[in-house]
PDBQT receptor file of N, H, CA, C and O in Angstrom, charges set to zero:
ATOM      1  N   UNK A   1      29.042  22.220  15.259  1.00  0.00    +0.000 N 
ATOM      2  CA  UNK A   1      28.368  21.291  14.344  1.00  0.00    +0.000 C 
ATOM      3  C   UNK A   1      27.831  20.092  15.127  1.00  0.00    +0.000 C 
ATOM      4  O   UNK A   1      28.808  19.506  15.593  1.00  0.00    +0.000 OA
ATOM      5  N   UNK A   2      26.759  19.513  15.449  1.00  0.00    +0.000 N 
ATOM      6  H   UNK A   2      25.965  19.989  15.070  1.00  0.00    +0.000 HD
ATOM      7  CA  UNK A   2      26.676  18.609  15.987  1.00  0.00    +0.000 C 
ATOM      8  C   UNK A   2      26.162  17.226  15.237  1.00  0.00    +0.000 C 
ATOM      9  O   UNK A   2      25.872  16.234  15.905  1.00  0.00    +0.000 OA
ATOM     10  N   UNK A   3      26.078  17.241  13.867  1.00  0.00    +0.000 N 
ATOM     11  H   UNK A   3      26.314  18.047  13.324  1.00  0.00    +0.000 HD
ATOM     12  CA  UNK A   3      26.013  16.226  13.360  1.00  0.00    +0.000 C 
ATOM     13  C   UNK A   3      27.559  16.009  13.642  1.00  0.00    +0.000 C 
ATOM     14  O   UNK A   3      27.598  15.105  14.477  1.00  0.00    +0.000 OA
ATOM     15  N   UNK A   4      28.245  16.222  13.482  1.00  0.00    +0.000 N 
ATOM     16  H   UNK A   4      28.213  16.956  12.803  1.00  0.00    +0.000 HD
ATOM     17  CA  UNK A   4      29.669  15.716  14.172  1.00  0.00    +0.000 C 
ATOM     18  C   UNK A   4      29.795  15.100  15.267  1.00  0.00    +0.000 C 
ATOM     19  O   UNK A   4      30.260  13.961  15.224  1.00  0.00    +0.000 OA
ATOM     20  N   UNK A   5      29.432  15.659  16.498  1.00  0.00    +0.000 N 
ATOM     21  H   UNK A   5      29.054  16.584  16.533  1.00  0.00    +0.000 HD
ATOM     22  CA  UNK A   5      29.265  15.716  17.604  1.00  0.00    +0.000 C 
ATOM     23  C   UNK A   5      28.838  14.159  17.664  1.00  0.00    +0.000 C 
ATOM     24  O   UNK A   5      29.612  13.262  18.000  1.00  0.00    +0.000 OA
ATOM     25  N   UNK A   6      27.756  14.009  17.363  1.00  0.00    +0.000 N 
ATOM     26  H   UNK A   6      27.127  14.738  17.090  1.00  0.00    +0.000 HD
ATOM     27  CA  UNK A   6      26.527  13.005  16.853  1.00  0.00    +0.000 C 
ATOM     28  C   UNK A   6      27.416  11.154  16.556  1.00  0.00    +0.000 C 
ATOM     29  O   UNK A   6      27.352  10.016  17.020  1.00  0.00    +0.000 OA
ATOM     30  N   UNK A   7      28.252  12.013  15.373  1.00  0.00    +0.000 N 
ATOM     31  H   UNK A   7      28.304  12.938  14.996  1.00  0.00    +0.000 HD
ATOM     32  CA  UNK A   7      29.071  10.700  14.668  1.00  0.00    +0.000 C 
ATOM     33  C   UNK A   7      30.067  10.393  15.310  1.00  0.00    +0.000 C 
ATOM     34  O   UNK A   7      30.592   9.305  15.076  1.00  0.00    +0.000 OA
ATOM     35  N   UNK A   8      30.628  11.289  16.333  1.00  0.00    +0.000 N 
ATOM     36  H   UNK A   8      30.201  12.173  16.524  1.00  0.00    +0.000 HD
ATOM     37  CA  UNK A   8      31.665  10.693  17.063  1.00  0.00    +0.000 C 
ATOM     38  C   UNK A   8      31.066   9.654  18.635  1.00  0.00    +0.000 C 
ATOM     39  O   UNK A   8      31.591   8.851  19.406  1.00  0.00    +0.000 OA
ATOM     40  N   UNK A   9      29.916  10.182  18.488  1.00  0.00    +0.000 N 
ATOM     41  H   UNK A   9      29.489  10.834  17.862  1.00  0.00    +0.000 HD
ATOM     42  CA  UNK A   9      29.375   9.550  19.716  1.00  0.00    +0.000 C 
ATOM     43  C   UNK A   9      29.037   8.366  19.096  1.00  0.00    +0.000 C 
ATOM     44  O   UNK A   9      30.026   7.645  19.229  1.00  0.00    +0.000 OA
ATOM     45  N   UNK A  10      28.266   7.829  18.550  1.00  0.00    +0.000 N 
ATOM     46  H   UNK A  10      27.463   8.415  18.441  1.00  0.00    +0.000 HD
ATOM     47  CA  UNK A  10      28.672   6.612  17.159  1.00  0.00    +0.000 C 
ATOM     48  C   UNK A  10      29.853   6.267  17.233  1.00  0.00    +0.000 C 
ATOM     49  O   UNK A  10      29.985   5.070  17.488  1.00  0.00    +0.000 OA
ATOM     50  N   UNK A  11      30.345   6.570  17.168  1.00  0.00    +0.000 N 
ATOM     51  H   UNK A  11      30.238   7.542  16.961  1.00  0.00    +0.000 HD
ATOM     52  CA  UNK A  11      31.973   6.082  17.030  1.00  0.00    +0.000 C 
ATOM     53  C   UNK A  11      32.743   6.108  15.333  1.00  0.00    +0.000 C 
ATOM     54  O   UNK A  11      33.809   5.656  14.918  1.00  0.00    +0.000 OA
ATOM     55  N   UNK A  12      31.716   6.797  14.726  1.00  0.00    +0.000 N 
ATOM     56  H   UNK A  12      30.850   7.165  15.064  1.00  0.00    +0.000 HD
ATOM     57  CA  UNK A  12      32.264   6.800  13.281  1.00  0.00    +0.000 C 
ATOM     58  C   UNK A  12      33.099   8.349  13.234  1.00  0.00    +0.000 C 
ATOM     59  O   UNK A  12      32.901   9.393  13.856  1.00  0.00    +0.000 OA
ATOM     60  N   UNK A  13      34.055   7.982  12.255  1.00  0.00    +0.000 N 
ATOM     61  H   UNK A  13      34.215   7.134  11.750  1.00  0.00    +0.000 HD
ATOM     62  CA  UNK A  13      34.647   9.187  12.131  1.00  0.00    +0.000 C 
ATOM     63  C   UNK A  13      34.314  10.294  11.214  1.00  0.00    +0.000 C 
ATOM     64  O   UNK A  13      34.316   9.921  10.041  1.00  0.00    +0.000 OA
ATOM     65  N   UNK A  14      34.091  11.268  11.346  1.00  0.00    +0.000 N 
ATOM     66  H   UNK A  14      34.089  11.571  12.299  1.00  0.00    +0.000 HD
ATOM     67  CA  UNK A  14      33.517  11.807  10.636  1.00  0.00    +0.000 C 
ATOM     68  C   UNK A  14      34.369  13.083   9.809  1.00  0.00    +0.000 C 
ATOM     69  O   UNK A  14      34.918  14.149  10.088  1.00  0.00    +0.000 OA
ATOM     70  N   UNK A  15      34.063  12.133   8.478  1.00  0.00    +0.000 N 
ATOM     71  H   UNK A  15      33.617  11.267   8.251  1.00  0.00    +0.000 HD
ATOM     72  CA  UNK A  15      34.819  12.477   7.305  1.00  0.00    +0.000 C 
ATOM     73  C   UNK A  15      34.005  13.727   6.885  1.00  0.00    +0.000 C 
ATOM     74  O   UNK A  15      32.917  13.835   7.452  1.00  0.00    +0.000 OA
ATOM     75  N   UNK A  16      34.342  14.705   5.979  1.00  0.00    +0.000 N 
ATOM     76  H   UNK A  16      35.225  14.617   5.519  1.00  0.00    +0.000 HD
ATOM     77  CA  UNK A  16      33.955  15.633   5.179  1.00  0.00    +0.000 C 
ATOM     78  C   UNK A  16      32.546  15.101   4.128  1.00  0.00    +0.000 C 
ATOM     79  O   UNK A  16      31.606  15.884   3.992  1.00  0.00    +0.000 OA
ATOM     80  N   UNK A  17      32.528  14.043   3.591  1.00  0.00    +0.000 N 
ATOM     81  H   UNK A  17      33.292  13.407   3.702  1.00  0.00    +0.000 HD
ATOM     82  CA  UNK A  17      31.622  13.249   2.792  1.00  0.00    +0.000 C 
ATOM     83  C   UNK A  17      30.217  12.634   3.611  1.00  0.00    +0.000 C 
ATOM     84  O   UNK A  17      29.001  12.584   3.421  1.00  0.00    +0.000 OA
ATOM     85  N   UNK A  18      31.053  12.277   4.471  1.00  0.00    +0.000 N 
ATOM     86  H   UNK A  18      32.040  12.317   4.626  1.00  0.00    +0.000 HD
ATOM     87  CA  UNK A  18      29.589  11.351   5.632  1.00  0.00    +0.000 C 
ATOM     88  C   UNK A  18      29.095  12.756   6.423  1.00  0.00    +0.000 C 
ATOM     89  O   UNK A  18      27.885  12.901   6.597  1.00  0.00    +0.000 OA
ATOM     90  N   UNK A  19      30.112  13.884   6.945  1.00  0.00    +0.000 N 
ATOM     91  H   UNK A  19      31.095  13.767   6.803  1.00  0.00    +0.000 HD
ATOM     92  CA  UNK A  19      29.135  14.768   7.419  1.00  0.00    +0.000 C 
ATOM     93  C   UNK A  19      27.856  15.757   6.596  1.00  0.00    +0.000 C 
ATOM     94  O   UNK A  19      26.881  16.168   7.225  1.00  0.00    +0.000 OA
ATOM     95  N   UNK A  20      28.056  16.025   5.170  1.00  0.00    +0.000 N 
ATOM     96  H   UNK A  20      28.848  15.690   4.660  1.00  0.00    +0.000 HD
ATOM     97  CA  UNK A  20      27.624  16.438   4.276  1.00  0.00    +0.000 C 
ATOM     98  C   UNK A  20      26.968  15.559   3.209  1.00  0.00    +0.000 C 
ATOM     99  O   UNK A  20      26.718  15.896   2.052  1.00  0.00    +0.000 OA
ATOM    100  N   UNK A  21      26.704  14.239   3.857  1.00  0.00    +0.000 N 
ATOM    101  H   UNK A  21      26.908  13.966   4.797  1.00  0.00    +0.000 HD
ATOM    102  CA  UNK A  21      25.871  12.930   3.785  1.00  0.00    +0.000 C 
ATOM    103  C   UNK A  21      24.503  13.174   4.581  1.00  0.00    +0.000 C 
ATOM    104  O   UNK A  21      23.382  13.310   4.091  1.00  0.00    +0.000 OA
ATOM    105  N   UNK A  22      24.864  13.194   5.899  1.00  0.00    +0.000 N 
ATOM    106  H   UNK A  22      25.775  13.084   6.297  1.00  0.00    +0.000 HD
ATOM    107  CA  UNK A  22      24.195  13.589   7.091  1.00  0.00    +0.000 C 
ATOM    108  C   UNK A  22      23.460  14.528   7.082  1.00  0.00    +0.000 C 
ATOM    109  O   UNK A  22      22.410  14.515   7.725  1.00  0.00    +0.000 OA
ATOM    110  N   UNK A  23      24.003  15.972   6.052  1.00  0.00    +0.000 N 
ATOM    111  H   UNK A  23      24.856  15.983   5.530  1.00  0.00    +0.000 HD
ATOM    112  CA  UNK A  23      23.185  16.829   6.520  1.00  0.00    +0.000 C 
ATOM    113  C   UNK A  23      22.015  17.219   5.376  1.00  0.00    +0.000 C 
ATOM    114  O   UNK A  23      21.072  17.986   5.574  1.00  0.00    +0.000 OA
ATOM    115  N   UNK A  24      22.320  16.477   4.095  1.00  0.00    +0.000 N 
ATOM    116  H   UNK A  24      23.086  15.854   3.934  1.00  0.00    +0.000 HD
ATOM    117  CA  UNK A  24      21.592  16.513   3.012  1.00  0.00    +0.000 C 
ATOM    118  C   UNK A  24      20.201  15.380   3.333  1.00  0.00    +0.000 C 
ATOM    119  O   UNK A  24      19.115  15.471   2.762  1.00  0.00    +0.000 OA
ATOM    120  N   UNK A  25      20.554  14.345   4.365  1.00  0.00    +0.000 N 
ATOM    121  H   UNK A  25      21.437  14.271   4.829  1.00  0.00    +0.000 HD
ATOM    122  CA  UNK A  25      19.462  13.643   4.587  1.00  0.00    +0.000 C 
ATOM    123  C   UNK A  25      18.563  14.430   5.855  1.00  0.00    +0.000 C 
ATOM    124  O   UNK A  25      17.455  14.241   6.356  1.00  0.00    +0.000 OA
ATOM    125  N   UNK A  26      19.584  15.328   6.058  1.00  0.00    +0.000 N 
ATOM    126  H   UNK A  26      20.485  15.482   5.651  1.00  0.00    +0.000 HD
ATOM    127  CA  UNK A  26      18.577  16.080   7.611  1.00  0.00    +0.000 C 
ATOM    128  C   UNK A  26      17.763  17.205   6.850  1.00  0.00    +0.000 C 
ATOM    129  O   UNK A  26      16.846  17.685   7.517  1.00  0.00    +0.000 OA
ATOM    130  N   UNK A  27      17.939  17.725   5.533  1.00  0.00    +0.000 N 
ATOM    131  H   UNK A  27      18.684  17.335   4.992  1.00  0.00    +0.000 HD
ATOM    132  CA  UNK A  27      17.811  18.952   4.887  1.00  0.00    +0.000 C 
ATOM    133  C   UNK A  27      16.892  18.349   4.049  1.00  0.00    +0.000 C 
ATOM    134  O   UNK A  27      15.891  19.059   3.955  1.00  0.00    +0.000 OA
ATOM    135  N   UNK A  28      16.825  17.421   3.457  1.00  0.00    +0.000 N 
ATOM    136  H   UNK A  28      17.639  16.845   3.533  1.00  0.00    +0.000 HD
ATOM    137  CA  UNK A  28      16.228  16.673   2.380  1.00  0.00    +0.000 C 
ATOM    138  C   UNK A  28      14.751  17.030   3.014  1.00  0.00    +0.000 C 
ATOM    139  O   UNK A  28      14.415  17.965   2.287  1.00  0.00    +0.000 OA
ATOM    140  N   UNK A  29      13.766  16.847   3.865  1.00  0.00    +0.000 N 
ATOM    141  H   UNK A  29      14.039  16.087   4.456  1.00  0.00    +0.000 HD
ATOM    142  CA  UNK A  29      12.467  17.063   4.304  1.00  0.00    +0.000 C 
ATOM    143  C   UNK A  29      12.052  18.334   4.143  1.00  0.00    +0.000 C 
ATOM    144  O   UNK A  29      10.966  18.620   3.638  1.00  0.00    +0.000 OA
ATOM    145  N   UNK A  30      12.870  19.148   4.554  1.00  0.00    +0.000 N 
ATOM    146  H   UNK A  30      13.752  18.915   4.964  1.00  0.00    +0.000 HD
ATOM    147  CA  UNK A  30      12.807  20.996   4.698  1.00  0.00    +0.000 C 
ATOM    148  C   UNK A  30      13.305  21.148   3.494  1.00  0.00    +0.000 C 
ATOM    149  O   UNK A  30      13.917  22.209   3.612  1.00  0.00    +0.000 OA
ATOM    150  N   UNK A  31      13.457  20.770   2.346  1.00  0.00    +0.000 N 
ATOM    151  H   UNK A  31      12.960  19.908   2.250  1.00  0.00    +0.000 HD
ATOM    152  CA  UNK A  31      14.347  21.251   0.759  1.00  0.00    +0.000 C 
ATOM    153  C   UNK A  31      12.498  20.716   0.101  1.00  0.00    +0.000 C 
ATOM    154  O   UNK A  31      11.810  21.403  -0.654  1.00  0.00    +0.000 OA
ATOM    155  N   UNK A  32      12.108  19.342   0.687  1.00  0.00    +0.000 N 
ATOM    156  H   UNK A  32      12.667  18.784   1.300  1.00  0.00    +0.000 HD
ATOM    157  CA  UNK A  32      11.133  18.969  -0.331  1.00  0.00    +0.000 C 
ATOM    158  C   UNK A  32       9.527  20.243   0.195  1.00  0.00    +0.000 C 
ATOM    159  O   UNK A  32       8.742  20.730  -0.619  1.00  0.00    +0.000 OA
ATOM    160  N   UNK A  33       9.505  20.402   1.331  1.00  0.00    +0.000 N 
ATOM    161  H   UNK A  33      10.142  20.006   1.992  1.00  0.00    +0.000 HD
ATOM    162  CA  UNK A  33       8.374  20.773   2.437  1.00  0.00    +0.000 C 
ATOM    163  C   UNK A  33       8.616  22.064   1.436  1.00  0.00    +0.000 C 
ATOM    164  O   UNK A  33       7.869  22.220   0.470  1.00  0.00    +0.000 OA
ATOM    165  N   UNK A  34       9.654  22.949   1.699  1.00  0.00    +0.000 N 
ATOM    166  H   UNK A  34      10.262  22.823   2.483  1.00  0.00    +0.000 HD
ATOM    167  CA  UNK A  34       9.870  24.245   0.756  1.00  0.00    +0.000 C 
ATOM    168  C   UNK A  34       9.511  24.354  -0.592  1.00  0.00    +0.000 C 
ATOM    169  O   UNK A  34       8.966  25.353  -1.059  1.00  0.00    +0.000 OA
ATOM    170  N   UNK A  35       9.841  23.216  -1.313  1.00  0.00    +0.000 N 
ATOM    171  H   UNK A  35      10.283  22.404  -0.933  1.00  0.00    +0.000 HD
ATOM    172  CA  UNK A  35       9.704  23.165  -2.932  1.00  0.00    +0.000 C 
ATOM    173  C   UNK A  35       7.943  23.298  -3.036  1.00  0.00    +0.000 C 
ATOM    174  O   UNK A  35       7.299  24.063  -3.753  1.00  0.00    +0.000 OA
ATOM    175  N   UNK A  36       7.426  22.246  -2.034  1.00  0.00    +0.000 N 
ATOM    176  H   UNK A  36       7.949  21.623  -1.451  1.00  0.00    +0.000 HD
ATOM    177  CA  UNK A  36       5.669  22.050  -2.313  1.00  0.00    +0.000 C 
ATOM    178  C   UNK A  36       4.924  23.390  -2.094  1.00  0.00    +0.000 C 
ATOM    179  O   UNK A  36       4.066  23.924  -2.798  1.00  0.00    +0.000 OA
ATOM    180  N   UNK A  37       5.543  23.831  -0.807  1.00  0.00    +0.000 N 
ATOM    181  H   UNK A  37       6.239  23.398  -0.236  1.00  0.00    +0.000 HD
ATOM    182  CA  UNK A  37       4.960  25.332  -0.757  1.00  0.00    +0.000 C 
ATOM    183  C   UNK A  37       5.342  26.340  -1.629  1.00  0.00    +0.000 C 
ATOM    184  O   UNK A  37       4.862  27.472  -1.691  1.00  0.00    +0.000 OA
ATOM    185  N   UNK A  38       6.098  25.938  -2.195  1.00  0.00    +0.000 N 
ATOM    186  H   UNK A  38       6.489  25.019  -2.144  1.00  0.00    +0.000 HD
ATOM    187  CA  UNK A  38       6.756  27.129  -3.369  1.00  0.00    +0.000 C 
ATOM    188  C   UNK A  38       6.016  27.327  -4.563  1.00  0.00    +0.000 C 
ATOM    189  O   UNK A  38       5.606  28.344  -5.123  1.00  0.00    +0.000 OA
ATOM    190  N   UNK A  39       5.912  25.677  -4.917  1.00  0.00    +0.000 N 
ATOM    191  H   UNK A  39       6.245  24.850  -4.462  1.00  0.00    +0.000 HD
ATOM    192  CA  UNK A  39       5.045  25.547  -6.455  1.00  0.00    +0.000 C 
ATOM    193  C   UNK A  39       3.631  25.512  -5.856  1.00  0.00    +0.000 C 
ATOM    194  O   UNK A  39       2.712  25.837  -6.608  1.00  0.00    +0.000 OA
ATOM    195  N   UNK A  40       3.336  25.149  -4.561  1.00  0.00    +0.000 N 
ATOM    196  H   UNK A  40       4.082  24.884  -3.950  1.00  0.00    +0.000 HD
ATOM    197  CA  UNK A  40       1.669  25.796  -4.249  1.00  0.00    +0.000 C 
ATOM    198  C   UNK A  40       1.655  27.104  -3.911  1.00  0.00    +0.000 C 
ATOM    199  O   UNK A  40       0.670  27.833  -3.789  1.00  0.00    +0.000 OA
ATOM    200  N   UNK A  41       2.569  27.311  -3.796  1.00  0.00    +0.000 N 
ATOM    201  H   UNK A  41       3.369  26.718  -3.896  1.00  0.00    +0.000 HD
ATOM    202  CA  UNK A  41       2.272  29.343  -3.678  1.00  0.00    +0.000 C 
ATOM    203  C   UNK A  41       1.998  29.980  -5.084  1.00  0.00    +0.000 C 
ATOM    204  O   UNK A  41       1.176  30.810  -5.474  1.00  0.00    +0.000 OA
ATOM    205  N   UNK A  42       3.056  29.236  -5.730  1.00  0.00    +0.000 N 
ATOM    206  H   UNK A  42       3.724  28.562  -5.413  1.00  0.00    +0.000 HD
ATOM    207  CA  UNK A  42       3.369  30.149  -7.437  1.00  0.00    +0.000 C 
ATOM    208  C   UNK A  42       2.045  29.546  -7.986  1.00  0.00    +0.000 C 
ATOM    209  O   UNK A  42       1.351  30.211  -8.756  1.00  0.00    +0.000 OA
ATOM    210  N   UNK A  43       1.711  28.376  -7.624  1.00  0.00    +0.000 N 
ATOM    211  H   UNK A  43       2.274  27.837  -6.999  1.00  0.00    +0.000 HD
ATOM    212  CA  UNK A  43       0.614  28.078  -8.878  1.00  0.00    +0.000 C 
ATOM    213  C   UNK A  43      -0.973  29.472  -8.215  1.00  0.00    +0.000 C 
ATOM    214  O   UNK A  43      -1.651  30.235  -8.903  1.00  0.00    +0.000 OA
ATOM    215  N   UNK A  44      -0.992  29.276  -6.981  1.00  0.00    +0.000 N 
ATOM    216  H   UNK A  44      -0.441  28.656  -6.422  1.00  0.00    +0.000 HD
ATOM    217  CA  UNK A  44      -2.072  30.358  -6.370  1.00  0.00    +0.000 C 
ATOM    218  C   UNK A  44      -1.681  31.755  -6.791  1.00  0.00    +0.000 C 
ATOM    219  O   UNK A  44      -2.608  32.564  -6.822  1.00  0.00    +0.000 OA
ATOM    220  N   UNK A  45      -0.478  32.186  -7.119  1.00  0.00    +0.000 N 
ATOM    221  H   UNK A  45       0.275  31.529  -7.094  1.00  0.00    +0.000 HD
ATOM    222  CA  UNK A  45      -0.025  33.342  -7.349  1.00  0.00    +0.000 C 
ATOM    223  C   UNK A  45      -0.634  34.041  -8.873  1.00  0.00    +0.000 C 
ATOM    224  O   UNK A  45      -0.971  35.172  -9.224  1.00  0.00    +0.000 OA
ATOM    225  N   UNK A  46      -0.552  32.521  -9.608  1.00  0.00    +0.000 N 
ATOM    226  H   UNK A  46      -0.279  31.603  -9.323  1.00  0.00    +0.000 HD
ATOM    227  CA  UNK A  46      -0.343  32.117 -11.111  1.00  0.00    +0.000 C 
ATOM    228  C   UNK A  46      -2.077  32.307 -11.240  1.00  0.00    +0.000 C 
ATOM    229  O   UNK A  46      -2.558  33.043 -12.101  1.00  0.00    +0.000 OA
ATOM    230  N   UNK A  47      -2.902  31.561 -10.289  1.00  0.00    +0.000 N 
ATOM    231  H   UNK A  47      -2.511  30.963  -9.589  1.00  0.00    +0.000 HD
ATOM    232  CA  UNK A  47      -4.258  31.696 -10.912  1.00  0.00    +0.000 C 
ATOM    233  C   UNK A  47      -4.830  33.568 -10.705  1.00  0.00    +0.000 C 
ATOM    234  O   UNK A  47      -5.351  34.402 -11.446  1.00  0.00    +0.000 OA
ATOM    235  N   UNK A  48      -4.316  33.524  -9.140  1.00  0.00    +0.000 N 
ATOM    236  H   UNK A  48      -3.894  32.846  -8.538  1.00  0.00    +0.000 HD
ATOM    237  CA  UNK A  48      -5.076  34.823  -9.331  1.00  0.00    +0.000 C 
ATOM    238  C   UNK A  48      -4.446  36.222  -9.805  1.00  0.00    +0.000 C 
ATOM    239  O   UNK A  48      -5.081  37.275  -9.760  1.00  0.00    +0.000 OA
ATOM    240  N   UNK A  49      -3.413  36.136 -10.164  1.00  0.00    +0.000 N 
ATOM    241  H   UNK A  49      -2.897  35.280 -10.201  1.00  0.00    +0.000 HD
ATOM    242  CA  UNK A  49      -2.972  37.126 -11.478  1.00  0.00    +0.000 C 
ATOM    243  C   UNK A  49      -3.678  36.583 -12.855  1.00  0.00    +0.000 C 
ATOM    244  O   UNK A  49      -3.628  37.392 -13.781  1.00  0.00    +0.000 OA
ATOM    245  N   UNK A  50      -4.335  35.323 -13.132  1.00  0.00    +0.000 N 
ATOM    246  H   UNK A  50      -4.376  34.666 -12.379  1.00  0.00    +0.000 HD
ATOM    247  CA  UNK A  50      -4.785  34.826 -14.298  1.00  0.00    +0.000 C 
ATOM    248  C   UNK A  50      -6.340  36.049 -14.145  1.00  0.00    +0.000 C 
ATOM    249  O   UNK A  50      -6.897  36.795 -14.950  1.00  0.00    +0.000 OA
ATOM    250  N   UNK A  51      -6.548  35.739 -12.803  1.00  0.00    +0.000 N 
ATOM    251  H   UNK A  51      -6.096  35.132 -12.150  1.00  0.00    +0.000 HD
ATOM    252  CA  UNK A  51      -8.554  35.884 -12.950  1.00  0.00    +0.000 C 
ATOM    253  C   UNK A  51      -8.294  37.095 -13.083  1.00  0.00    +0.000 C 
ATOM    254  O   UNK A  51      -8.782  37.586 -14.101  1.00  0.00    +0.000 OA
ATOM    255  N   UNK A  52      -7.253  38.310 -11.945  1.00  0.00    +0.000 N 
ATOM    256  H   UNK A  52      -6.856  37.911 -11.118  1.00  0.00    +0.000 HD
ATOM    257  CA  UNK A  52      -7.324  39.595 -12.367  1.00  0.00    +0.000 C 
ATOM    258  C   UNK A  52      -7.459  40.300 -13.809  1.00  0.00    +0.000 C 
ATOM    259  O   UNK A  52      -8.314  41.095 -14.202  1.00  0.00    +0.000 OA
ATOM    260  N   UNK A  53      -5.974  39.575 -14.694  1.00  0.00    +0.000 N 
ATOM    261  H   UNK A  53      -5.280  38.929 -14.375  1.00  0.00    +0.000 HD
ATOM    262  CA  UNK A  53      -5.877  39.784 -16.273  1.00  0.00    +0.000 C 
ATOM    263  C   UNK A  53      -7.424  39.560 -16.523  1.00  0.00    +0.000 C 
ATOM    264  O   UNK A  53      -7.808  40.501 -17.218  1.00  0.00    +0.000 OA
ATOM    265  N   UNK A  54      -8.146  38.964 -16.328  1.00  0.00    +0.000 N 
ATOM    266  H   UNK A  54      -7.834  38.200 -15.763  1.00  0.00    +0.000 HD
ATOM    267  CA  UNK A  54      -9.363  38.465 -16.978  1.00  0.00    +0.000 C 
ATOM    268  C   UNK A  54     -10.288  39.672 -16.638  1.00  0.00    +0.000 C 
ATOM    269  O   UNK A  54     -10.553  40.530 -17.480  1.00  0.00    +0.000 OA
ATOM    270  N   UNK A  55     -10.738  39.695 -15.440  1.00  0.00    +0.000 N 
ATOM    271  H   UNK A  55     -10.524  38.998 -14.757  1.00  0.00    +0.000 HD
ATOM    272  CA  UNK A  55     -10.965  40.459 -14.601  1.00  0.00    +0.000 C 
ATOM    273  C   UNK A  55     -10.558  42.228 -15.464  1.00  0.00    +0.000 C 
ATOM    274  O   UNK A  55     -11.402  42.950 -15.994  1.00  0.00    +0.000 OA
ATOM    275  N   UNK A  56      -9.863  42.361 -15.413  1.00  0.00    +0.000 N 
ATOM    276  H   UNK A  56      -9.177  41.774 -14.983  1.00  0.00    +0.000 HD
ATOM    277  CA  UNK A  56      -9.214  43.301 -16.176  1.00  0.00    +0.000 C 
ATOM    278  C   UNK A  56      -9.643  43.684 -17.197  1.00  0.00    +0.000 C 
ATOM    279  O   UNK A  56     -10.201  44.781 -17.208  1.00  0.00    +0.000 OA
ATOM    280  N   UNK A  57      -9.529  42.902 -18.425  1.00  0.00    +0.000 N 
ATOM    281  H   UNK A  57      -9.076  42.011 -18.416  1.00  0.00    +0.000 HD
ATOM    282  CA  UNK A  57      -9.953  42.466 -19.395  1.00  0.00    +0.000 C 
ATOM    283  C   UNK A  57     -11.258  42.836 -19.809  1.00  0.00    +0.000 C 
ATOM    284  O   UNK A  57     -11.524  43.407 -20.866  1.00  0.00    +0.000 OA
ATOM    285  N   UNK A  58     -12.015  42.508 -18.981  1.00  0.00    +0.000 N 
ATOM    286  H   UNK A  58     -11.799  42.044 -18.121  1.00  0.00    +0.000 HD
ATOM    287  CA  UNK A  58     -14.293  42.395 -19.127  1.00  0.00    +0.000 C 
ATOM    288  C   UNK A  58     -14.155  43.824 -18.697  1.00  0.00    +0.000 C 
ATOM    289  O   UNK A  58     -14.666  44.525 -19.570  1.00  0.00    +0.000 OA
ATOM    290  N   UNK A  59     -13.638  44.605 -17.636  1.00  0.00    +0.000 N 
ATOM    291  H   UNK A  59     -13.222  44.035 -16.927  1.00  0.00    +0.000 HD
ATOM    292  CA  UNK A  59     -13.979  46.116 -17.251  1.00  0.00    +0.000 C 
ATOM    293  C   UNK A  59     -13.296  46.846 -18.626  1.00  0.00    +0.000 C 
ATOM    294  O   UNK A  59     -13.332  48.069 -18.757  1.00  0.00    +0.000 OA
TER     295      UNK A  59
């Protein structure tokens, strides 16, 4: 684990709470970066299954 590693070199001790503090703020960028590409994937997913149905639809 080296956010551990990390906090002892700090000199803080590293509790169960502050390491899983640590890693939700290291995760927090890559949790939000994932979510945007997720709901911009699904919404692109969302239109062009819309135009096909449509698409579909007129033939």
């Amino acid at each position: 684990m080296k956010i551990k590693a990390v906090l002892i070199k700090l000199g803080v001790q590293p509790t169960p709470g502050l390491v899983f503090t640590a890693l939700i703020i290291w995760l927090l960028p890559l949790g939000t970066l994932w979510l945007v590409l997720f709901l911009w994937l699904r919404k692109s997913i969302l239109y062009l299954m819309g135009r096909t149905v449509i698409v579909a639809r007129i033939h």
